[in-house]
Legacy VTK file of the C-alpha trace (Angstrom):
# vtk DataFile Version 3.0
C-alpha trace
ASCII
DATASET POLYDATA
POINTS 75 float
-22.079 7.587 21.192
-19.664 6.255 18.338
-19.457 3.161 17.464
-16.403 1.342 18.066
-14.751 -0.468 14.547
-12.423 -3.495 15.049
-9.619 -4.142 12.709
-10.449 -6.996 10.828
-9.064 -10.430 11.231
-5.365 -10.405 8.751
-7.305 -13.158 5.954
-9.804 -10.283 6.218
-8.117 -7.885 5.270
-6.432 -8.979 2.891
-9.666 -9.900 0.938
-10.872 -6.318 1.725
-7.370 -4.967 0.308
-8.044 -6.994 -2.739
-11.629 -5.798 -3.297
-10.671 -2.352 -3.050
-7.882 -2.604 -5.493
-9.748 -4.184 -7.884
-10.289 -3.771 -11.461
-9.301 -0.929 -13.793
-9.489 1.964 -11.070
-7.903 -0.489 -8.688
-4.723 -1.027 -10.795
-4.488 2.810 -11.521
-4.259 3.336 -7.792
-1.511 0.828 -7.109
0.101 2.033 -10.629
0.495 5.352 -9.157
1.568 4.440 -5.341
4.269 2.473 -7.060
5.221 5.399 -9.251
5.107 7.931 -6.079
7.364 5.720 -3.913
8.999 2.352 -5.015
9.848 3.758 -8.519
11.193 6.610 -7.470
14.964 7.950 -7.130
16.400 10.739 -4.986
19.310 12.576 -6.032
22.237 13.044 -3.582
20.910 16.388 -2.754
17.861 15.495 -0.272
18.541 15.448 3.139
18.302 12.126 5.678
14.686 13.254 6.709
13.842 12.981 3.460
15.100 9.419 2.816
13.497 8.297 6.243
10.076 9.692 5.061
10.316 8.019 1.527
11.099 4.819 2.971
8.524 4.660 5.435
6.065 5.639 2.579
7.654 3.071 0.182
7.525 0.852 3.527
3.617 1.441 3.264
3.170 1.275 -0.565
5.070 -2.817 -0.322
2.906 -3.524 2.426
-0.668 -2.468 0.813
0.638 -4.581 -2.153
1.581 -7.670 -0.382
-1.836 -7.507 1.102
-3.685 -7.070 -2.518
-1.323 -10.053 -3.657
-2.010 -12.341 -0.480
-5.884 -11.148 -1.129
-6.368 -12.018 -4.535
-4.178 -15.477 -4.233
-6.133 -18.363 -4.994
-7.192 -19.924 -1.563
LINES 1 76
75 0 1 2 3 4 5 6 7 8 9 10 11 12 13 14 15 16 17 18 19 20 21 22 23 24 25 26 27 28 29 30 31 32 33 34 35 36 37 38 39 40 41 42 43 44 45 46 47 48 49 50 51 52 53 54 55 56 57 58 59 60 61 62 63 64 65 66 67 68 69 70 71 72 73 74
C-alpha cells in the first residue's frame, strides 16, 4: 500500500521552494530556468505550438520564482 502525500499548505510551500533553491546550487538552478525560458527569444520561424509550449514553460519558470521570492521574504 502507498502512502498517500498531501500538497502542502501555500506558506509551506513556499518555504520548501525557498529551501530547495537555496544557496550556490540553488541560484545555478534558477540561473538556468531563467536562461531556458524567460530569457529566451524565438525567431519568426517557429510555429504557434511552439510559442504555446514556451509560454507555458516560461508560465512555470515565473511561478517557481515567485514562490522562492514569497519563501525567502522576511515574515
Amino acid at each position: 500500500m502507498t502512502a498517500v502525500i498531501l500538497p502542502p499548505s501555500p506558506d509551506a510551500t513556499q518555504r520548501l521552494f525557498a529551501r530547495l533553491f537555496r544557496g550556490e546550487e540553488g541560484a545555478q538552478a534558477l540561473a538556468y530556468l531563467r536562461a531556458l525560458t524567460l530569457d529566451r527569444a524565438m525567431g519568426a520561424h517557429v510555429s504557434s505550438e511552439q510559442l504555446w509550449h514556451l509560454e507555458g514553460q516560461r508560465h512555470l519558470a515565473r511561478h517557481i520564482l515567485k514562490l522562492v521570492e514569497r519563501g525567502s521574504a522576511p515574515n
